[in-house]
C-alpha positions in Angstrom: -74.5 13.0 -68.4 -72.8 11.2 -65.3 -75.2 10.6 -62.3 -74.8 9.3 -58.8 -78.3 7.8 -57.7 -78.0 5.1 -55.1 -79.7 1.9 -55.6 -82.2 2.7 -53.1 -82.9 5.4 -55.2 -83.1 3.9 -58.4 -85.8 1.2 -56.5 -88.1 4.1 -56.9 -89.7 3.7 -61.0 -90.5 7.5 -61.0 -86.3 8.1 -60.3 -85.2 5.6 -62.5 -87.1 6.8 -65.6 -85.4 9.9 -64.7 -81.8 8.7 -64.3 -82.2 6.9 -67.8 -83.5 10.7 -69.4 -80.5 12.7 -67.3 -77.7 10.2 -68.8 -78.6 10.7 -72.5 -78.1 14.3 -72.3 -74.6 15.3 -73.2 -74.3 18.8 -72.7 -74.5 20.0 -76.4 -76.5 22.9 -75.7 -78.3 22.6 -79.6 -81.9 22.6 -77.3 -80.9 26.7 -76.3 -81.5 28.0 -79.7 -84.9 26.8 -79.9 -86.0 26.9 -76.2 -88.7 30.3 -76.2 -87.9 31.0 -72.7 -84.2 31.0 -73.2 -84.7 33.2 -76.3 -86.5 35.6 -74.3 -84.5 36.2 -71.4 -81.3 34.6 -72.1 -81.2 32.6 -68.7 -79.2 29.1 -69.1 -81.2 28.5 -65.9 -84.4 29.5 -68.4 -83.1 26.7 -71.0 -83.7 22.7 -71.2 -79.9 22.0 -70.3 -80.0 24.3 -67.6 -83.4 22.6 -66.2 -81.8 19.9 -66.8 -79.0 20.7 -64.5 -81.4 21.9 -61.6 -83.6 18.8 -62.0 -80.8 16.0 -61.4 -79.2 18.1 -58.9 -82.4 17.9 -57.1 -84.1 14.4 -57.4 -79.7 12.8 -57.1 -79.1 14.8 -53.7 -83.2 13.3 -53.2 -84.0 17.5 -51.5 -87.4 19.2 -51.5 -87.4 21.9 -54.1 -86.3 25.1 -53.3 -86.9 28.6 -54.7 -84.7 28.6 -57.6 -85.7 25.2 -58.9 -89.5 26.3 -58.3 -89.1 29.6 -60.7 -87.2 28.1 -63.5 -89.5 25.0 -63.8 -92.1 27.1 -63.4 -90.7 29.2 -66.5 -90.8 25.9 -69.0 -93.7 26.4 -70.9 -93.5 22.4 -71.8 -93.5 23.5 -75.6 -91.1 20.3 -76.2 -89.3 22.3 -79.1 -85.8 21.0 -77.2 -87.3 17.3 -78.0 -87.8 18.1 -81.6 -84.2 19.7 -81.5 -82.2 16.9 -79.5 -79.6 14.6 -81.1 -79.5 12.6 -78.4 -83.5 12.0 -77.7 -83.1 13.2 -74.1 -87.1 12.8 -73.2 -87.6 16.3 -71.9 -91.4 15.7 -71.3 -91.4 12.7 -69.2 -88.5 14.6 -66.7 -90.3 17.9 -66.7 -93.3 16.4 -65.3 -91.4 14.4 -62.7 -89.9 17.5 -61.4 -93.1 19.5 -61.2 -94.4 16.5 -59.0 -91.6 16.3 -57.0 -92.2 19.9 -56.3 -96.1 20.0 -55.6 -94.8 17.5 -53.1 -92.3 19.6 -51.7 -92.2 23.0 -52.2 -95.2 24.9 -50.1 -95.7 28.3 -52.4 -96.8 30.9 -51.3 -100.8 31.7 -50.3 -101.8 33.8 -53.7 -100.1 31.5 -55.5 -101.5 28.1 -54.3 -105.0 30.1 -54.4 -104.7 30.7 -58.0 -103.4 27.4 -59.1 -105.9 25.9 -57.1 -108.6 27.6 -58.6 -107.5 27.0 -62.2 -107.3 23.2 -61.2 -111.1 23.7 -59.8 -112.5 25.1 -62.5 -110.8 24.5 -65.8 -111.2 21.0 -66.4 -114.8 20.9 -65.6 -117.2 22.7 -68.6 -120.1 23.9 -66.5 -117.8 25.7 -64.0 -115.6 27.3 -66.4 -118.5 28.7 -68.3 -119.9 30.1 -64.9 -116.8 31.7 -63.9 -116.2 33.5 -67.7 -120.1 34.6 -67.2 -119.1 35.8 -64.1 -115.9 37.5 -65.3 -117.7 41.0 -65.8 -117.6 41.3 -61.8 -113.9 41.5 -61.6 -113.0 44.2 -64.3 -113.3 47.0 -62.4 -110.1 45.3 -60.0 -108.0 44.8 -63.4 -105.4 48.0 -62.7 -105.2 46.7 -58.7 -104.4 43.2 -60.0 -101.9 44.5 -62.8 -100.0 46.1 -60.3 -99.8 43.0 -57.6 -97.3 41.1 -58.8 -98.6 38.1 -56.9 -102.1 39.2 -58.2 -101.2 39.5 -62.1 -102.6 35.4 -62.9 -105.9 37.5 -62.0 -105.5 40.2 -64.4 -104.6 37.8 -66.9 -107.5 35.9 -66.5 -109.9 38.9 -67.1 -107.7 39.7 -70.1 -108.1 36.4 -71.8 -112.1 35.9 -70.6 -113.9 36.5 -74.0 -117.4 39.0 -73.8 -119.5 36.8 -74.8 -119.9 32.8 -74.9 -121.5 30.5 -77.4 -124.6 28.4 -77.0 -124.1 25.3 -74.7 -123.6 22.4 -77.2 -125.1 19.0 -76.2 -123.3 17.1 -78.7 -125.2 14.0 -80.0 -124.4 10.2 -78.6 -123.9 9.1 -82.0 -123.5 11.1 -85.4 -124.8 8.7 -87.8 -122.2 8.4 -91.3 -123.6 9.7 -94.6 -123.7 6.6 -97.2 -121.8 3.6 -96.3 -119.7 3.7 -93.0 -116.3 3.8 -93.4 -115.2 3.8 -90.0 -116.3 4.6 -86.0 -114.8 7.0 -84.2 -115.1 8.7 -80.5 -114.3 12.2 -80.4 -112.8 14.0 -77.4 -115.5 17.0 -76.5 -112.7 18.6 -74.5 -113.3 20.6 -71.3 -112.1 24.8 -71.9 -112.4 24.2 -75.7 -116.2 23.1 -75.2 -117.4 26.2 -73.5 -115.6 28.5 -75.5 -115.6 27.4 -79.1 -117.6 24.5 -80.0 -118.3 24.8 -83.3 -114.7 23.0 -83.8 -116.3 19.8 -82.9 -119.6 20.5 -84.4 -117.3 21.2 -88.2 -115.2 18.1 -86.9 -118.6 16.0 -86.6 -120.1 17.4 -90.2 -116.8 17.1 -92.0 -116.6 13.3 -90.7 -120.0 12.0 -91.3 -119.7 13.5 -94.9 -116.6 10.8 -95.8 -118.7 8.7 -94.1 -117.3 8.3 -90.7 -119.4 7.8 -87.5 -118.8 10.0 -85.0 -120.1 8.7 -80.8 -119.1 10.6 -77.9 -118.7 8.1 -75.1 -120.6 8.4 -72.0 -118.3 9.0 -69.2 -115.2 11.1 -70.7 -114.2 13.9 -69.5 -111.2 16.2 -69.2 -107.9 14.6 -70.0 -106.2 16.0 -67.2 -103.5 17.7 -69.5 -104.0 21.0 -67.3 -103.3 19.9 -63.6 -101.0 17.1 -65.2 -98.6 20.1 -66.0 -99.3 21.5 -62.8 -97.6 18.9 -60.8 -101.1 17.3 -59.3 -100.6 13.8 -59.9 -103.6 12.2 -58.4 -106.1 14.5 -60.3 -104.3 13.8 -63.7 -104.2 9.7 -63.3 -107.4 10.1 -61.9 -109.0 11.3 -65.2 -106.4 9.5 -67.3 -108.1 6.4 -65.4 -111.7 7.6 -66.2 -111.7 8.5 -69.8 -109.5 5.1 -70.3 -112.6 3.2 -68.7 -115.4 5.2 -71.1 -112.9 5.0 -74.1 -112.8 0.8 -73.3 -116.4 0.7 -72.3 -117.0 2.6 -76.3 -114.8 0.1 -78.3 -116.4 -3.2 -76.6 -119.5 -1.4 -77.5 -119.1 -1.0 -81.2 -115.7 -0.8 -81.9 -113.8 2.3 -82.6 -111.1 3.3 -85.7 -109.5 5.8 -83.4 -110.3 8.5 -80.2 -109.8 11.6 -82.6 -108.9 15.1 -80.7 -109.3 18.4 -82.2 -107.2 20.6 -79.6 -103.3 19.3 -79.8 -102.4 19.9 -76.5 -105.4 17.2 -75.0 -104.0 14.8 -77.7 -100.4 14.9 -76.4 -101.5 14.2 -73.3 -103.8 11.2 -74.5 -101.2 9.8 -76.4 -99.2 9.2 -73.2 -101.9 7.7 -71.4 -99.5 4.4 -72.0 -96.8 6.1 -69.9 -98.7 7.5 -66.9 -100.3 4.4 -66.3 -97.4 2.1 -66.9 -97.3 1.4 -63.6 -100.8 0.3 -62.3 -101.5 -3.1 -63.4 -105.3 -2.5 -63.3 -104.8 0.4 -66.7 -101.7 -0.4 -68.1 -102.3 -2.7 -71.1 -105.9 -0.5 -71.4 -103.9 2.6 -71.5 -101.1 1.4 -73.1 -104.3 0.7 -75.7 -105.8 4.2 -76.4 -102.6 6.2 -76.2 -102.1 3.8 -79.6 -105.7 4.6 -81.0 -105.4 8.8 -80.3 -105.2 10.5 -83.3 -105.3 14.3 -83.8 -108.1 15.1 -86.5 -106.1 16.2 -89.1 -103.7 13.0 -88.7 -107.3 10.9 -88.7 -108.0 12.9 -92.1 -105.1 12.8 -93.7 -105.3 8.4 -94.2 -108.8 9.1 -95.7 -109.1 9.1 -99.4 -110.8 12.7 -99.8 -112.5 13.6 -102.7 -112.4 17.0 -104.4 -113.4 20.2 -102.3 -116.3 21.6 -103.2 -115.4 25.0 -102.7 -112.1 26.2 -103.0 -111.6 30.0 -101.5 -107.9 30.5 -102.9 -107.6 32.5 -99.5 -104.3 32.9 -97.6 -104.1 30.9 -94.5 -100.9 31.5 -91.9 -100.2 27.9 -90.5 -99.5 28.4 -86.5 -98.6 24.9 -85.8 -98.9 24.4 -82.0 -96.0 23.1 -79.9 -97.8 19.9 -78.6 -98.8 19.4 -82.4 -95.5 19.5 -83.8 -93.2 18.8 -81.0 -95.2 16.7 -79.0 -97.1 14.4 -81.4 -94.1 15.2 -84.4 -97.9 16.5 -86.8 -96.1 18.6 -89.4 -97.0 17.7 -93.0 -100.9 16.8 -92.7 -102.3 19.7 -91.5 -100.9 21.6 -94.1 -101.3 19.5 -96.8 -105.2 19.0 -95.9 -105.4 22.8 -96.3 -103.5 22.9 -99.3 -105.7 20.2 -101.0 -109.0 22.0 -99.6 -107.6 24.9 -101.5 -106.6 27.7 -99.8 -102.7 29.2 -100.3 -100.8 28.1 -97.1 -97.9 30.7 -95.8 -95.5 29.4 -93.0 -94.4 32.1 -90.4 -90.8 32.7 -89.4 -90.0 31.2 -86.1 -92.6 28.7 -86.6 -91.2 26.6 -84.1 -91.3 28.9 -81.6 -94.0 28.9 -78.8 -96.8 31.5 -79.1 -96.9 31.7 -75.5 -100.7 29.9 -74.7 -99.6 26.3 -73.0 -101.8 25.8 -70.9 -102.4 27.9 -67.5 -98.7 29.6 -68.4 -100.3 33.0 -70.1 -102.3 33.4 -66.9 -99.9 31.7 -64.8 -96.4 33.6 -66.3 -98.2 36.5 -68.0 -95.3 38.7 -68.9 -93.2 36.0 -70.8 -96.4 34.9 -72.3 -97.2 38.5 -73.7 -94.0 38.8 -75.0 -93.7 35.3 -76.9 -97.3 36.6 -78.5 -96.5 39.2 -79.4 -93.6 38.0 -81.3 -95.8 35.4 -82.7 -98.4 37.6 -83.9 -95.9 39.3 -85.7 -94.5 37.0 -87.8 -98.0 35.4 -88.4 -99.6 38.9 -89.8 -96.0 39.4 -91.8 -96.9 36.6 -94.2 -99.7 38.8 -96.0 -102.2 36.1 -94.8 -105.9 36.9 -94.0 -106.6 34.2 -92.0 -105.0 32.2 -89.3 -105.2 28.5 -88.7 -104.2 26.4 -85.8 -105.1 23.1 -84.0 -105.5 23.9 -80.8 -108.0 26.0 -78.8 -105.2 27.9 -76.3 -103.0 29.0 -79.6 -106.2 30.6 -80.8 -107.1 32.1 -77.7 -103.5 33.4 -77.2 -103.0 34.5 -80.9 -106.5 36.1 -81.5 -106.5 38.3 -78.3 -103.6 40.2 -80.0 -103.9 39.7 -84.0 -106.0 41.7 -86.4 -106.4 38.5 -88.2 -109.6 36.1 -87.7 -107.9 33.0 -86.0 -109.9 29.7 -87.1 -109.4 26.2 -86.8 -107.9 23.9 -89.2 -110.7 21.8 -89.5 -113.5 24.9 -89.8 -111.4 25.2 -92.5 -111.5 21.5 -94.2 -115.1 21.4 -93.3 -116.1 25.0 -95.0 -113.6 23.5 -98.2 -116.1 20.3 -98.1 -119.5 21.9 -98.3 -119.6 23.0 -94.6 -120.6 26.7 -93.8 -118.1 29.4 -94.3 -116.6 30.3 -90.2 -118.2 32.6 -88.5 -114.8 34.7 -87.7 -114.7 34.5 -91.8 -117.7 36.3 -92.2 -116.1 39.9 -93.2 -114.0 38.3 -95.7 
């Protein structure tokens, strides 16, 4: 693609990166067929190339965002399918997420809007506040058919929606989970922010199935949220700012006693994490340290699938549907070991059609756009339960949100899985099988 930046333009890093991404695209079109939102409304606006389009037009004539650029971005659901599908390598992610800066610096929405996306940004990424405002859920129910029929209003109803009945026990995972027999490696493991308050017995199977191949487990003081939620919101500051702090309290952890790898059990964190590297690559103070944990990030099932496993000691034989999350297999290109680690833990693996296509969770988008979102899980769900499975498995905590609030199936994670295979209890959402 041709572009016309001026050289005081390209002085700014942020543009250039982008001018490099713009130029490798050459028009093809091949990202259309695999873009969800394109597939669902048929919009060339509502497709990479057309993004694309609107994007350089944009940051080239250097104009605040404007209404039409704001609903189409808005629209991308960052599932990165169009990366997986591009001949050319046109980096999709890295110019997505300069748009939506450019237009949280430039576009002013309007007041519901700003409200809601401020609140998600508030609450969210921090554990005790999310859990509050799910416990406190209960007191905006009786508003859901006055918020369904505001459109400006329908984030709320979605929230509601999604907001499970009841939560689990607060976890207070252990400092350091000590490795049965002899240590075969040290690991820190990312306790997450939403996926903490509302499932986490992932990490707890995560923690058992590791110390069993003899793996330590430490949670390092400090970390927090990886800033994956307001990072696709457009909020740079917050998002560098905990890139910066889990950086530090991953650093601090490996001077301490070294660590193998910073494992992460929901996919969308680990993308994220893995481009620590990138975000930072401009501040001289995080760069190289950066630069150092996006190397060392590892989704668990990755981590698990170098290991030399032994036998499982039980093997169900049941019939597991494979959801393979978007930032799992598009952004971090995790397609064969999940599936293979199920495989070898014994259970008979189906693969829905249209697995590449997004189930609709990313993020904030099913609260944020809840009328695409409904329709891409509902399609989802679909070709999921059409495999004759009686169990769903994904890697990421959103998917299974998004997935189970419409599926008669139990929705698990992978690991529950591997850890129930390898003498771990048997999932709770399993129990009526």
């Amino acid at each position: 693609m041709q572009t016309t930046f001026t050289a005081d333009q390209l002085a700014n890093p942020h543009v250039a990166e982008s001018e490099k991404i713009l130029r490798k695209c050459v028009h093809c079109g091949f990202c259309l067929a695999t873009c969800p939102t394109y597939v669902t409304l048929g919009n060339e606006l509502d497709s990479p190339r057309g993004r694309i389009y609107l994007i350089k037009d944009m940051l080239e004539n250097d104009r605040p965002a404007d209404r039409q650029v704001v609903t189409h971005i808005d629209r991308c659901l960052s599932c990165l399918a169009c990366m997986t599908t591009c001949p050319s390598g046109v980096h999709y992610m890295h110019l997505v997420d300069h748009a939506r800066v450019h237009i949280e610096k430039t576009y002013r929405r309007p007041l519901a809007d700003r409200a809601i996306r401020a609140l998600l940004a508030a609450v969210l990424p921090h554990p005790s506040r999310f859990r509050a405002a799910l416990k406190l859920a209960w007191l905006g129910r009786p508003f859901l058919p006055l918020f369904e029929r505001v459109k400006a209003l329908k984030p709320l109803a979605s929230m509601l929606k999604l907001a499970p009945s009841g939560l689990p026990a607060v976890e207070d995972p252990p400092r350091e989970a000590q490795a049965q027999g002899e240590r075969r490696g040290r690991v820190a493991l990312l306790a997450g922010c939403a996926q903490s308050v509302l499932d986490p017995g992932i990490n707890q199977a995560t923690r058992r199935l590791l110390t069993r191949f003899g793996i330590e487990v430490v949670a390092a003081p400090g970390e927090a949220c990886c800033g994956a939620l307001v990072h696709h919101m457009g909020k740079e500051n917050a998002a560098l700012a905990a890139a910066r702090n889990n950086v530090d309290a991953w650093t601090a952890e490996m001077e301490r006693g070294g660590l193998d790898a910073i494992l992460i059990t929901a996919s969308g964190c680990g993308t994220t994490i893995k481009d620590y590297g990138f975000m930072l690559r401009l501040d001289p103070a995080y760069a190289e340290k950066a630069a150092r944990v996006s190397a060392l990030a590892k989704d668990v099932t990755e981590y698990l699938a170098d290991l030399d496993l032994p036998a499982p000691s039980t093997a169900s034989g049941l019939a597991v549907a494979y959801h393979s999350a978007c930032s799992m297999q598009h952004g971090q290109k995790i397609t064969r070991q999940p599936r293979k680690l199920l495989e070898k833990a014994g259970f008979a693996v189906k693969e829905p059609r249209e697995g590449h296509l997004c189930c609709g969770s990313a993020g904030t988008y099913n609260i944020l756009q809840p009328e695409i979102a409904r329709r891409l899980r509902d399609r989802k769900v679909k070709n999921v339960e059409a495999t004759g499975a009686e169990i769903v498995a994904t890697g990421n905590i959103g998917c299974m949100t998004q997935i189970g609030s419409a599926s008669r199936l139990p929705v698990v994670h992978t690991v529950e899985l591997l850890d129930w295979a390898w003498g771990g209890p048997k999932p709770e959402a399993l129990t009526a099988l």
